[in-house]
C-alpha positions as CSV (number, residue, x, y, z in Angstrom):
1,X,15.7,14.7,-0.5
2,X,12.8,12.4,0.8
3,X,9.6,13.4,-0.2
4,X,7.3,13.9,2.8
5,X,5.6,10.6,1.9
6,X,8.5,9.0,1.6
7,X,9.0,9.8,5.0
8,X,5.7,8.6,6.2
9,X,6.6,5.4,4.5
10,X,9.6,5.2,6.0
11,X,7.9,6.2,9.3
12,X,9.8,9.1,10.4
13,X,6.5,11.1,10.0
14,X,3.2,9.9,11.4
15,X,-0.1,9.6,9.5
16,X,-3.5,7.7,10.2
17,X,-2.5,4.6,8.0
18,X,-5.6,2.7,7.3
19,X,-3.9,0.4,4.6
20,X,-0.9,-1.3,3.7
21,X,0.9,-4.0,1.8
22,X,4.5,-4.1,0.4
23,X,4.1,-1.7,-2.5
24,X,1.5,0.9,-1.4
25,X,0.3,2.9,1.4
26,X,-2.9,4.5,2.3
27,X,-3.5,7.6,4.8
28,X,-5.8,10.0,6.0
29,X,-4.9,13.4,4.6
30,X,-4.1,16.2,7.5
31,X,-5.9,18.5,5.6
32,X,-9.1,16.5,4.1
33,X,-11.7,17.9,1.9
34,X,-14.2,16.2,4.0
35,X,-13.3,13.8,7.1
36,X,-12.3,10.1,5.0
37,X,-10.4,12.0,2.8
38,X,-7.3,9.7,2.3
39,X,-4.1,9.7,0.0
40,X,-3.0,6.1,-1.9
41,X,0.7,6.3,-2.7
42,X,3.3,3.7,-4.3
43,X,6.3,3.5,-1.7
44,X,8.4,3.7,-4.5
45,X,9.4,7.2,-4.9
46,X,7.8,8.5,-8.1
47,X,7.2,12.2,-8.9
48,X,4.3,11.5,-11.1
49,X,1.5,9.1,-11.1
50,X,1.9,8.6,-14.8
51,X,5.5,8.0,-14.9
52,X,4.8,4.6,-12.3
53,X,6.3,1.9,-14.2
54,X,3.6,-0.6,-15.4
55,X,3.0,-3.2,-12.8
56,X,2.8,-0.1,-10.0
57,X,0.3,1.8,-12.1
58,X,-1.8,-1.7,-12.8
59,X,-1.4,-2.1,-9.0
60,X,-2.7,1.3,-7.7
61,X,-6.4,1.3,-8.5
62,X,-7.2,-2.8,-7.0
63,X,-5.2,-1.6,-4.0
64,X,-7.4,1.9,-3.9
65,X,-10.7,0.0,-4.1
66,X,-11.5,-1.4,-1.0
67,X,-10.4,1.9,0.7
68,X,-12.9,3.8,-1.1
69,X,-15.6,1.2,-0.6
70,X,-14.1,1.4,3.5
71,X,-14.4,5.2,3.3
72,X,-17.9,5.2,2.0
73,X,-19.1,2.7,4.2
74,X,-18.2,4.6,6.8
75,X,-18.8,8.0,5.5
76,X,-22.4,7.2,4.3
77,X,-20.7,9.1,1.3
78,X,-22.5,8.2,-2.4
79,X,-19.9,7.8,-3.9
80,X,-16.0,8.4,-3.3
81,X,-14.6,10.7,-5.7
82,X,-10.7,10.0,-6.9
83,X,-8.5,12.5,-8.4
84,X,-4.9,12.6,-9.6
85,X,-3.6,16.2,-9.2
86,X,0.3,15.9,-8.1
87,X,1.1,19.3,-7.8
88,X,1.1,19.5,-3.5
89,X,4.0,17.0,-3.1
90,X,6.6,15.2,-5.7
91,X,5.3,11.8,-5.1
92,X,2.7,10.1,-7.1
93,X,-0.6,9.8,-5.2
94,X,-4.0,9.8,-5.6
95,X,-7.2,11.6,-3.7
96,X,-9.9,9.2,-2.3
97,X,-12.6,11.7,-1.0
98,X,-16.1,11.0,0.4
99,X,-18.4,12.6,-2.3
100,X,-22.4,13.7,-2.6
101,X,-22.0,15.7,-5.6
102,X,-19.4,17.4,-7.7
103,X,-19.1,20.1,-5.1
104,X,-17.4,18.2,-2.8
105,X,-14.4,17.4,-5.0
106,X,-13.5,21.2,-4.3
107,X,-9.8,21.8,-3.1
108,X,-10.8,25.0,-1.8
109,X,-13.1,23.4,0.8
110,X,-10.0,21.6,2.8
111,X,-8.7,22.2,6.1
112,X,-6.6,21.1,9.1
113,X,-8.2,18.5,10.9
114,X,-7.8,17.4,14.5
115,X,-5.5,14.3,15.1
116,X,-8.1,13.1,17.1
117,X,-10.6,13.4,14.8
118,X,-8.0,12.0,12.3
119,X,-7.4,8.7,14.7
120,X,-11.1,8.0,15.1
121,X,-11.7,8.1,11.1
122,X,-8.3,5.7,10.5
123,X,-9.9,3.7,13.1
124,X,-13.5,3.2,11.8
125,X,-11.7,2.6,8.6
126,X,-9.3,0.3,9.1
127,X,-12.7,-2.2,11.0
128,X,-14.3,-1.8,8.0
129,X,-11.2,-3.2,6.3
130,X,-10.3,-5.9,8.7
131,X,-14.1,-7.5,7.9
């Protein structure tokens, strides 16, 4: 069975895409830590980030970057905080999350957001990556 991500890469779920090439994805998480919260994934269906084979795990963080540096722009974040937990859904991904200090990178802190809050963020993001 398809991994939820799998099936927004396959587009038979929505998400608030704000980048995309022909080997990774990146979306807003529905349940952010704090709004810019997004979720990089390889389109490859992987379980763990660390199993990736090599050219997809070389690949991930260039393709992250310019994300994070969207997200902060846009945020006013100091810093974007990344982390590789992989216990939510059997695909690899990684956490991009808008951070001011170490307590922002708190799990606990997450909830639903509004889609249209959601579509505003993608929005502001993806401008900042069109520049």
């Amino acid at each position: 069975m398809a991994s939820i991500f799998s099936r927004i890469v396959a587009r038979e779920i929505p998400a608030h895409i704000v980048r995309e090439d022909s080997d990774f994805l990146a979306f807003l998480d529905v349940r952010p830590i704090r709004e810019g919260h997004a979720l990089v994934i390889p389109k490859a269906e992987v379980a763990d980030v660390f199993d990736l084979p090599e050219p997809l795990l070389g690949g991930l963080l260039p393709f992250a970057r310019p994300v994070a540096k969207a997200i902060q722009q846009v945020t006013g974040a100091t810093r974007v905080g990344m982390a590789v937990i992989g216990l939510e859904v059997p695909h690899a991904h990684i956490h991009l999350v808008p951070i001011d200090g170490l307590h922002d990178l708190d799990f606990r802190r997450a909830s639903p957001a509004e889609d249209e809050q959601l579509a505003a963020t993608a929005e502001r993001i993806r401008a900042v990556l069109a520049d």
